[in-house]
N, C-alpha and C positions, 0 to 999 in steps of 0.2 A: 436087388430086383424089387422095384416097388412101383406102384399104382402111382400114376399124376393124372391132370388133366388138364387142357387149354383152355386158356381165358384171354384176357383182352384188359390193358391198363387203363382205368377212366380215368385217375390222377388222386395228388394227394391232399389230404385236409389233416384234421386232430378229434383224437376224442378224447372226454378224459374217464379215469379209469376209480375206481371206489371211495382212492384217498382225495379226489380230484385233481389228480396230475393229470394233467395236458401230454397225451401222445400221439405224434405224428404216425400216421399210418397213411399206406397205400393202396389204395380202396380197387380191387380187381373183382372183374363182372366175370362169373364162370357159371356160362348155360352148360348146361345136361349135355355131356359128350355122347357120344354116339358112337357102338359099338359096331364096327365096319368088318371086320376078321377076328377072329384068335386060332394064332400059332403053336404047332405044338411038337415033340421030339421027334413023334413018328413021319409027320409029313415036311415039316419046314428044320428039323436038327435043332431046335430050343423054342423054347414056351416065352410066348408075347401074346400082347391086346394090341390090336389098331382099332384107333380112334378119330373121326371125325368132327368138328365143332366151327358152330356159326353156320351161316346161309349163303346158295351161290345162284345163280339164276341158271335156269337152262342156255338158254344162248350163250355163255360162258364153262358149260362144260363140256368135255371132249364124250366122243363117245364111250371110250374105254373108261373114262371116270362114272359117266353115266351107266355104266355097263354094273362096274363093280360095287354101286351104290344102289341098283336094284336088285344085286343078288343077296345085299344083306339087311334091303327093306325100310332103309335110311334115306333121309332129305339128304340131298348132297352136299356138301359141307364145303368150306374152303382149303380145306388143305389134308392130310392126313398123317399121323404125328404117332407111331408105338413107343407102347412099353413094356420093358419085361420085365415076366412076373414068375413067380413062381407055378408049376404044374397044380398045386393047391389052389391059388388064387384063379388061377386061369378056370378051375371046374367053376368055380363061384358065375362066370359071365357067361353073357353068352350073344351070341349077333342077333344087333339089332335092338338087344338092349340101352340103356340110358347110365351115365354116372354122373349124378351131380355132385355139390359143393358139399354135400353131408360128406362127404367120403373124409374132409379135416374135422375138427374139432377147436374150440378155442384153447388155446396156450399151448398148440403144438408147435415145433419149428418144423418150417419147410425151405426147402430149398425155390429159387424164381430164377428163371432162363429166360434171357430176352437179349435184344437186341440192340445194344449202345445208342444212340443218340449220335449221327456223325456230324465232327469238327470239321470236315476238307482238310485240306492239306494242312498240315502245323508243322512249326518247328520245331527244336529240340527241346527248345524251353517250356514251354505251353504242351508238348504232346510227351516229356517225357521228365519234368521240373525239373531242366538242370538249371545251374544260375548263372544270370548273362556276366557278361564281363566289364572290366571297368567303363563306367561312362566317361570319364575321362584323362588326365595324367598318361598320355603315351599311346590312348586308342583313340583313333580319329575313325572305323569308319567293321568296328568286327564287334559291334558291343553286344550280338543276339547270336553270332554263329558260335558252333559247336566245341570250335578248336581241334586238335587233333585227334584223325580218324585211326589214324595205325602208327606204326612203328618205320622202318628204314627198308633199305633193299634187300635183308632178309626180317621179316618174311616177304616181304615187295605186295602182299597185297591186305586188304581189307577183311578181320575176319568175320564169320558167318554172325548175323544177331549185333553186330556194331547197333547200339542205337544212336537213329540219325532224325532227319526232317521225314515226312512221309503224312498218309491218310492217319487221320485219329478220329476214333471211335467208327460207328456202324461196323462193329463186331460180337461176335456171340458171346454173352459174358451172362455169368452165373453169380447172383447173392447168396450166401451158403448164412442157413438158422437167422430166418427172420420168424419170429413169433407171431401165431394167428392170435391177433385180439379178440374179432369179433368174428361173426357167419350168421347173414342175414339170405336163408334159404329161400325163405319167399321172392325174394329179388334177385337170388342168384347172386348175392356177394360175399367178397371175404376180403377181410381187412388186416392187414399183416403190418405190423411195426418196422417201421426206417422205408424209405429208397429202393425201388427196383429197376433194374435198368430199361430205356428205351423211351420212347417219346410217347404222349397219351393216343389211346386208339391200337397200342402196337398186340400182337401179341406174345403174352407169355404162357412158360412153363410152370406148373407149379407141382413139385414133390414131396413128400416127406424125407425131410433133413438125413441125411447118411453120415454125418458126426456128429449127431446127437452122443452127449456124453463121452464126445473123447477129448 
């Protein structure tokens, strides 16, 4: 049960770091989330924060989000996103308050939640590396399809999870311990070493690592 907060992927560059090694990093803009509820054992059966983050126009919200966003005194935001947290940490906040980027530090790992980059349709090669087959000696016309899918008239069908052709990527996928290098508070950024998934503009998640040190 740990504390994150939403952010938004601007993309990535390098910075370098004391010895002057050159490290890639992925440079994430994370405004001051915005504390819209906290949950707790007696009314909701377990302890969370929701959170709101970014800007929505009025004419784009419904009333009921309008509704819920003046009871806790909050600019309405684009989406709302909980986390749970421990009944200790949950005394700490409170509605209507603010969580920025201070909440990391540098050289911590955090976990990033985002949203894949989608391929369309792919094949089995491209969307899951398997390797094509001869180009040529005896294959005239099967050099990218899969080969076989199952076995004979027992079992007579196709089992569950066969990987085949299908959609690739635009899926929720998770980086686990990527290293915060930098946190440029004034700006609202934070700079995390390697690759996060999703395409620039998207947004993500960002937590404190849960296998740290295993």
């Amino acid at each position: 049960m740990t504390l994150g907060l939403v952010g938004r992927k601007v993309g990535m560059t390098r910075v370098f770091d004391e010895q002057g090694v050159s490290v890639p990093v992925t440079v994430l803009e994370i405004t001051p989330n915005r504390v819209t509820q906290l949950k707790s054992e007696d009314t909701d059966g377990y302890t969370a924060v929701q959170v709101t983050f970014g800007q929505k126009k009025a004419k784009h919200t419904d009333k009921a989000e309008a509704g819920h966003f003046a009871k806790a005194g909050v600019e309405a935001g684009r989406g709302l996103v909980e986390f749970a947290v421990s009944a200790e940490k949950l005394a700490e906040l409170q509605v209507g308050g603010e969580i920025s980027v201070s909440l990391f530090e540098a050289g911590q790992l955090v976990d990033v939640t985002g949203t894949s980059k989608g391929k369309g349709f792919s094949g089995t090669i491209k969307r899951h590396n398997f390797d094509s087959q001869r180009t040529s000696h005896g294959n005239s016309r099967s050099h990218r399809v899969p080969g076989s899918i199952g076995m004979a008239q027992d079992p007579g069908r196709v089992f569950p999870g066969q990987r085949m052709a299908g959609q690739y990527g635009n899926t929720r996928s998770t980086v686990q311990n990527l290293q915060v290098v930098r946190i440029d508070a004034e700006r609202n950024l934070l700079l995390v070493k390697g690759a996060v998934p999703g395409a620039v503009n998207s947004d993500v998640i960002v937590r404190p690592g849960v296998k740290v040190g295993a």
